[in-house]
PADOFI-252890 format. One line per 4 residues: number of its first residue (from 1); for each residue x, y, z of N, C-alpha, C. Coordinates in nm, 4 decimals, always signed. Example, Ala and Ser with C-alpha at 12.3 -4.5 7.8 and 13.67 -1.06 7.14 Angstrom:
<sites>
1 = +1.3190 -0.5690 +0.7800 +1.2300 -0.4500 +0.7800 +1.3200 -0.3300 +0.7800  +1.2850 -0.2250 +0.7080 +1.3670 -0.1060 +0.7140 +1.2900 +0.0030 +0.7870
</sites>
This chain:
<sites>
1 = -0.9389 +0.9678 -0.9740 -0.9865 +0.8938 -0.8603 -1.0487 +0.9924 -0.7623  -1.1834 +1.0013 -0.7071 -1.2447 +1.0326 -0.6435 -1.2647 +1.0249 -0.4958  -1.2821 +0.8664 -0.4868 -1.3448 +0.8443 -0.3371 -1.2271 +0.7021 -0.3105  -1.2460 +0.6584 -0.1930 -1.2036 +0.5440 -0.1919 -1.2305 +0.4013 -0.2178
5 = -1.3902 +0.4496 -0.2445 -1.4665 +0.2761 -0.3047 -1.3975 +0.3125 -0.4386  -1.3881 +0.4294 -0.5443 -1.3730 +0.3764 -0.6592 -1.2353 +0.3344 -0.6793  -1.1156 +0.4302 -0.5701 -0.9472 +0.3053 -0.5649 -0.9750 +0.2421 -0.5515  -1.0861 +0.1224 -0.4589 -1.0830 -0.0034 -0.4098 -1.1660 -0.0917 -0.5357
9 = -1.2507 -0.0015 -0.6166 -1.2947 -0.0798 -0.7200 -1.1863 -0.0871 -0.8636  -1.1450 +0.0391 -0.8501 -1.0387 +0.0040 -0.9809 -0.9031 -0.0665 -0.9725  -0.8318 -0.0270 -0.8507 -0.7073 -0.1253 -0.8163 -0.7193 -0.2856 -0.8287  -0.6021 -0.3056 -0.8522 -0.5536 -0.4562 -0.9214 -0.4725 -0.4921 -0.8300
13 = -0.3567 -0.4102 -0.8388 -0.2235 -0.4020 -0.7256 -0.1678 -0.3265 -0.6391  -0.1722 -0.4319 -0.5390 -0.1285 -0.3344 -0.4368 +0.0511 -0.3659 -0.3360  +0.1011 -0.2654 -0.3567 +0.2774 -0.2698 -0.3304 +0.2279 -0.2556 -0.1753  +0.2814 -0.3688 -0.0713 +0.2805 -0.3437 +0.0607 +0.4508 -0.2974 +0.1524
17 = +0.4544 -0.1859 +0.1384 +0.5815 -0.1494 +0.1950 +0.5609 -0.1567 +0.3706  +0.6870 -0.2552 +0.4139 +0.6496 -0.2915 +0.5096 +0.6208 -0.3856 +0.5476  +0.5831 -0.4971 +0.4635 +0.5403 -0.6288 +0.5203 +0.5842 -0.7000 +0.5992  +0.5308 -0.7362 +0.6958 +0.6256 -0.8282 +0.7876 +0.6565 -0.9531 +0.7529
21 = +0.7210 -1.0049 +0.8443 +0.7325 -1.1642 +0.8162 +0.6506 -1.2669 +0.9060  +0.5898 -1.1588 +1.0058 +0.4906 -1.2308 +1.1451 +0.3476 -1.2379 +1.0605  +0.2922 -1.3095 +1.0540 +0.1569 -1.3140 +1.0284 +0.0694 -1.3006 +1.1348  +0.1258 -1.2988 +1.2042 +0.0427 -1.2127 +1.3694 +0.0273 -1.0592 +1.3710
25 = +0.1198 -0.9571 +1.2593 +0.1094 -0.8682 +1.2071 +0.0222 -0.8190 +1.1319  -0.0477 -0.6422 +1.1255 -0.1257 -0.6186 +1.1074 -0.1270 -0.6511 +0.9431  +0.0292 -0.6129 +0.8581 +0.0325 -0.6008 +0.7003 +0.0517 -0.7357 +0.6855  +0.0485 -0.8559 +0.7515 +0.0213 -0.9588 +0.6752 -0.1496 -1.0057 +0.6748
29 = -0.1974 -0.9279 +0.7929 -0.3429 -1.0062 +0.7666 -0.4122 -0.9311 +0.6968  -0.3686 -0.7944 +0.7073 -0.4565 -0.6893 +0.5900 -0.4243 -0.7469 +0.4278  -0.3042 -0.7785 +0.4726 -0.2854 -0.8320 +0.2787 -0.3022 -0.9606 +0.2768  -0.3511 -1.0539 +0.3644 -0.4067 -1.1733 +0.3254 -0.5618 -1.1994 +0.3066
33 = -0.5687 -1.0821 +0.3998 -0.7521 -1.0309 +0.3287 -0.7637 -0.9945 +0.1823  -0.6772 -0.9096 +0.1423 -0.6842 -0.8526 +0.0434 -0.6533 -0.9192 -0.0748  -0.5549 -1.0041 -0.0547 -0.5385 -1.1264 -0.1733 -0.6219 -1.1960 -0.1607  -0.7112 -1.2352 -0.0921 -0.8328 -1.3029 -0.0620 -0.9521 -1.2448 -0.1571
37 = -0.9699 -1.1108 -0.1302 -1.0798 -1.0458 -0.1779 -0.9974 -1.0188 -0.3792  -0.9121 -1.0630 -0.4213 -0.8713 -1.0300 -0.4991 -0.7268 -1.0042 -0.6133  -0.7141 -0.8928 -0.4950 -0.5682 -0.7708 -0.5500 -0.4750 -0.8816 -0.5263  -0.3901 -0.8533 -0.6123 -0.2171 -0.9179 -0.6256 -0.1545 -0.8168 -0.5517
41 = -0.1270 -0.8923 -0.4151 -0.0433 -0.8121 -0.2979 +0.1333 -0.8606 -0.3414  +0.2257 -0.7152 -0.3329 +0.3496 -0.7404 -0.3953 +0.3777 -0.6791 -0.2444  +0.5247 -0.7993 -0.1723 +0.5561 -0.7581 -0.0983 +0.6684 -0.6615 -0.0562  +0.6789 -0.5532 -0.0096 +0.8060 -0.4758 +0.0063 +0.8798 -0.4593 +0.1183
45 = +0.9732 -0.5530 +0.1243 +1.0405 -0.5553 +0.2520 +1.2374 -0.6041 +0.2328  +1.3098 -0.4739 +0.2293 +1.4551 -0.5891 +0.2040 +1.4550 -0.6849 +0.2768  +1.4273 -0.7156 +0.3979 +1.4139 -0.8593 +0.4693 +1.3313 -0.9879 +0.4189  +1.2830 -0.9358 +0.3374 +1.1749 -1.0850 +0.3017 +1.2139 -1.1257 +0.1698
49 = +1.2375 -1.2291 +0.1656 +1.2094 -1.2933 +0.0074 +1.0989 -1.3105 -0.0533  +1.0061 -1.3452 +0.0255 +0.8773 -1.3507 -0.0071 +0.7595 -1.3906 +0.1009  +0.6256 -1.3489 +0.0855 +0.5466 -1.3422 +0.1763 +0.3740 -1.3554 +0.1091  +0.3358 -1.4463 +0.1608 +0.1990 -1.4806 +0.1458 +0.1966 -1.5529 -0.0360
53 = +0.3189 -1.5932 -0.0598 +0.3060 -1.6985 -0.1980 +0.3806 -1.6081 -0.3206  +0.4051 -1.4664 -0.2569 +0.4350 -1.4095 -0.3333 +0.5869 -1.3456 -0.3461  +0.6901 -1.3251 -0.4500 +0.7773 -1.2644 -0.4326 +0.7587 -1.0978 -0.3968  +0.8890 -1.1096 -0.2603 +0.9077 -0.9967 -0.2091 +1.0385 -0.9096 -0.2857
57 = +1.0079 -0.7791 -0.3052 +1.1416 -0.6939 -0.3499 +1.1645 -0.6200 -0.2470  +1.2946 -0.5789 -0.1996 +1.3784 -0.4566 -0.1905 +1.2727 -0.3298 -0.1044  +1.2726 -0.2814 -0.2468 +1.1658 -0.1801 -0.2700 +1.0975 -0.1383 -0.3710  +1.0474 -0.0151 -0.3414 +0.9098 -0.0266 -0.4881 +0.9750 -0.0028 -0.6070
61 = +1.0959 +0.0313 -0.6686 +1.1579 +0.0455 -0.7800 +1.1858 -0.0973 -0.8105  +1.2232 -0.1984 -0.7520 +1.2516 -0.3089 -0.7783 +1.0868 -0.3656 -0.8666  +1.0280 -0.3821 -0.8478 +0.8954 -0.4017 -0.8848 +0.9026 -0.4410 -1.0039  +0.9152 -0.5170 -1.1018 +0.9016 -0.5188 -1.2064 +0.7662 -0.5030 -1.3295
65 = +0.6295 -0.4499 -1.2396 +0.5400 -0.4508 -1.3053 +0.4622 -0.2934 -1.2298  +0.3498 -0.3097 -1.3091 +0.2631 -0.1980 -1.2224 +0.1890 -0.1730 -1.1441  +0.2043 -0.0731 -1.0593 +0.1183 -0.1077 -0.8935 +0.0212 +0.0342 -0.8951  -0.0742 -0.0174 -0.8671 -0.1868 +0.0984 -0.8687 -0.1468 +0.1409 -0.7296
69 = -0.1490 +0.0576 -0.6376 -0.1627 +0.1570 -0.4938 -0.0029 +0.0568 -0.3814  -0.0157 +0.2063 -0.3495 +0.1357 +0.1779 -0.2661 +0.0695 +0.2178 -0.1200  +0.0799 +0.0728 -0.0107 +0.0145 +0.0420 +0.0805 +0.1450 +0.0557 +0.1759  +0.1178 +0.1363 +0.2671 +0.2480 +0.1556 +0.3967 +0.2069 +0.1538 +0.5364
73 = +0.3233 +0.0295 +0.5698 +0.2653 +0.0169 +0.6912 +0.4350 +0.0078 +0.7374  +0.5057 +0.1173 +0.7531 +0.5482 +0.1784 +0.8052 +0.5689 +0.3079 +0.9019  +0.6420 +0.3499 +1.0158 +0.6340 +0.4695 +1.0953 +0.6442 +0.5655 +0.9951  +0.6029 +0.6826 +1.0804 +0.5873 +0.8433 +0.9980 +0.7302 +0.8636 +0.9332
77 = +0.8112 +0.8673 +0.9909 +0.9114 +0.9273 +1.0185 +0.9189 +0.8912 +0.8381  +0.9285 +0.7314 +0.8297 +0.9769 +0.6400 +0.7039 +0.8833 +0.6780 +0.5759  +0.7516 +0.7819 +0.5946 +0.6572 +0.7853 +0.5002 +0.7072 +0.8337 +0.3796  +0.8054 +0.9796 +0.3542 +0.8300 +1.0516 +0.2595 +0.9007 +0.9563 +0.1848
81 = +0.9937 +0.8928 +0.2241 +1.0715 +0.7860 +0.1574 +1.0033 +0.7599 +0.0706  +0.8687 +0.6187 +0.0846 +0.7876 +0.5686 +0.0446 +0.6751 +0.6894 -0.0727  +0.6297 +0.7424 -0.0170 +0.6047 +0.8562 -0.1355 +0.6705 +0.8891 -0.2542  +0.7525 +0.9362 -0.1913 +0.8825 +0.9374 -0.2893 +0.9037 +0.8486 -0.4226
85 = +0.9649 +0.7505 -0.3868 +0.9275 +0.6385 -0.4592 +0.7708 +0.5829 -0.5584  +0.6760 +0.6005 -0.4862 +0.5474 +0.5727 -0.4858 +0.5206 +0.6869 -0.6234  +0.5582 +0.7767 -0.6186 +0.5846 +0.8901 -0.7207 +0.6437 +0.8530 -0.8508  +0.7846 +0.7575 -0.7831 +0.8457 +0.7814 -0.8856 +0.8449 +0.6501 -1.0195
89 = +0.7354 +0.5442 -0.9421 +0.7045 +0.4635 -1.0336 +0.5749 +0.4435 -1.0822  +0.5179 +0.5703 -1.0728 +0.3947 +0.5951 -1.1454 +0.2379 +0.5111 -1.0341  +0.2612 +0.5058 -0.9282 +0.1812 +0.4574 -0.8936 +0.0472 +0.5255 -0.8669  -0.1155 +0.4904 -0.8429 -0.1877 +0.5863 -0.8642 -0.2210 +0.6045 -0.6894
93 = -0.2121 +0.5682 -0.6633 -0.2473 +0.6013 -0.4887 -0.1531 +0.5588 -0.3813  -0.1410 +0.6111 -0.3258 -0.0835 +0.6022 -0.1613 -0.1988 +0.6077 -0.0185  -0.1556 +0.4700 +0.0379 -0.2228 +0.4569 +0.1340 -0.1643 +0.4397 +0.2586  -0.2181 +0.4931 +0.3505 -0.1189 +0.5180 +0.4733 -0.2148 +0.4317 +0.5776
97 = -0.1843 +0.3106 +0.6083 -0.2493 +0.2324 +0.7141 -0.2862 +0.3291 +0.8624  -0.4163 +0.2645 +0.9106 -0.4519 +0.3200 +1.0411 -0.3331 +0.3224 +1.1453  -0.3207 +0.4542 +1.1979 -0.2798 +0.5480 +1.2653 -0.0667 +0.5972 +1.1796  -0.1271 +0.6102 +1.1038 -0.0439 +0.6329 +1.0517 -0.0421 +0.8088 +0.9234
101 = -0.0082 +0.9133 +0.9855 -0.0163 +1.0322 +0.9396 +0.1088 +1.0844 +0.8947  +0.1176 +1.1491 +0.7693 +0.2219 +1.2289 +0.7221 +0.1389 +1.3671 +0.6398  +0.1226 +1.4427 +0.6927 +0.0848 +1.5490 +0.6314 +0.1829 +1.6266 +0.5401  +0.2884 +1.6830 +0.5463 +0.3645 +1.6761 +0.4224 +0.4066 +1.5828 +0.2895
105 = +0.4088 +1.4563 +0.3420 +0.4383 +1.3409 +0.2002 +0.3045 +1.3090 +0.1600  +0.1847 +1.3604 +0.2361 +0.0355 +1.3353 +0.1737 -0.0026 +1.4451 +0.0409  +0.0424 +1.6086 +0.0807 +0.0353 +1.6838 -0.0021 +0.1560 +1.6784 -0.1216  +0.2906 +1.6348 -0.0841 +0.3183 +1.5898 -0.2150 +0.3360 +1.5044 -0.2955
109 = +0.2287 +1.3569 -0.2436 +0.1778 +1.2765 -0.3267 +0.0682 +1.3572 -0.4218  -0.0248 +1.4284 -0.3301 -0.1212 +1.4587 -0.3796 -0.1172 +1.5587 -0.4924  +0.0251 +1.6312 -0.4426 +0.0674 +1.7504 -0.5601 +0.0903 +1.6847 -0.7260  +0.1545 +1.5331 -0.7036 +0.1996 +1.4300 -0.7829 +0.1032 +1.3914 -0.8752
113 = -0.0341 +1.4062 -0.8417 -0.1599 +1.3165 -0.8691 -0.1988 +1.2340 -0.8078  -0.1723 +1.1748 -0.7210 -0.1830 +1.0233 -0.6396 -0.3151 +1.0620 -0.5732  -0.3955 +0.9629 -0.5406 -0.5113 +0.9807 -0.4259 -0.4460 +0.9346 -0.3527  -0.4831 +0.9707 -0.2206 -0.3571 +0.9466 -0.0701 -0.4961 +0.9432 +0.0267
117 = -0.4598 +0.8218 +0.1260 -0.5465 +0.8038 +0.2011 -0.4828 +0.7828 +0.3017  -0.5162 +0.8808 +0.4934 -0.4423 +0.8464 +0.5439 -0.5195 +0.8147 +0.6724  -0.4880 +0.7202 +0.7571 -0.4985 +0.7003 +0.9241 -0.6566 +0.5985 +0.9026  -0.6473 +0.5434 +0.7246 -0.7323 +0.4199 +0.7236 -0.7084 +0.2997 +0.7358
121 = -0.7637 +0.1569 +0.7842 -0.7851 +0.0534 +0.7528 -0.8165 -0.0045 +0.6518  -0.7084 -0.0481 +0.5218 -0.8056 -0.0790 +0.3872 -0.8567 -0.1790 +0.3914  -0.8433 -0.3027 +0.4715 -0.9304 -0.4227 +0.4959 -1.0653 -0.4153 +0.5879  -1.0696 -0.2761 +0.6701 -1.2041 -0.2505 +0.7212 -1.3105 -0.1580 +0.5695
125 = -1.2058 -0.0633 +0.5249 -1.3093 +0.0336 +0.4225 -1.3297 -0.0497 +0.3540  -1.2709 -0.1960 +0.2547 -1.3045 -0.2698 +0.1570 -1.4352 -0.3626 +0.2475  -1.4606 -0.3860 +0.3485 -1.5418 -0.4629 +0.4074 -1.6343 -0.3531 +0.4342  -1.6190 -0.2562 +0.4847 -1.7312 -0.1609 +0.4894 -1.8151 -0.1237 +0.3545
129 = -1.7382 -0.1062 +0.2581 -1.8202 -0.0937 +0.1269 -1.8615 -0.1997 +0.1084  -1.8287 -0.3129 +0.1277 -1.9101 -0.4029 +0.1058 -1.8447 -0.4818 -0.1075  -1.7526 -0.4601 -0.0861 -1.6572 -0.5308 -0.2024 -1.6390 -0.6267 -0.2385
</sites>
């Protein structure tokens, strides 16, 4: 993976760690865009059962299938966690929602293989490319 149009052209699924349960929230309207434009948004939140039609897990090990990109819209502090994980179920990218920076769990996603994108909007870059 190269750039971010070609994650946004090859991804299928996307794991939203973080999802809220407010749809006045930024990770429910980014992932209701995004199931819109497509991707099978899997929600990750122990609080939710489910969100936007879809079953919610736990966390990303719970998952029972495969997730190209692990979408966090969680604080810094919570990022390595999520990496972590994001690592450990083979996922191919990590994306770190606008204003959201981890410079250590970015380099060892990236050490991992993962393309890691951080302090973007993926419902503005998928509309900016024009997807």
């Amino acid at each position: 993976m190269n750039s971010v149009a070609e994650l946004l052209r090859d991804a299928k699924t996307i794991a939203v760690v973080g999802m809220s349960h407010s749809r006045f929230r930024a990770s429910q309207g980014v992932s209701y865009y995004m199931q819109g434009a497509g991707y099978r948004i899997i929600p990750v939140n122990p609080a939710l059962t489910e969100a936007l039609g879809e079953k919610a897990y736990p966390d990303l090990e719970s998952i029972p299938e495969a997730v190209d990109v692990v979408c966090i819209f969680r604080q810094p502090q919570h990022v390595p966690e999520a990496v972590d994980s994001a690592i450990r179920i083979g996922a191919k990218a990590v994306w770190m929602q606008q204003g959201i920076v981890h410079e250590s769990a970015a380099a060892k996603a990236r050490a991992a293989g993962l393309f890691v994108v951080m302090d973007q909007c993926m419902m503005v870059e998928h509309q900016m490319l024009g997807l």
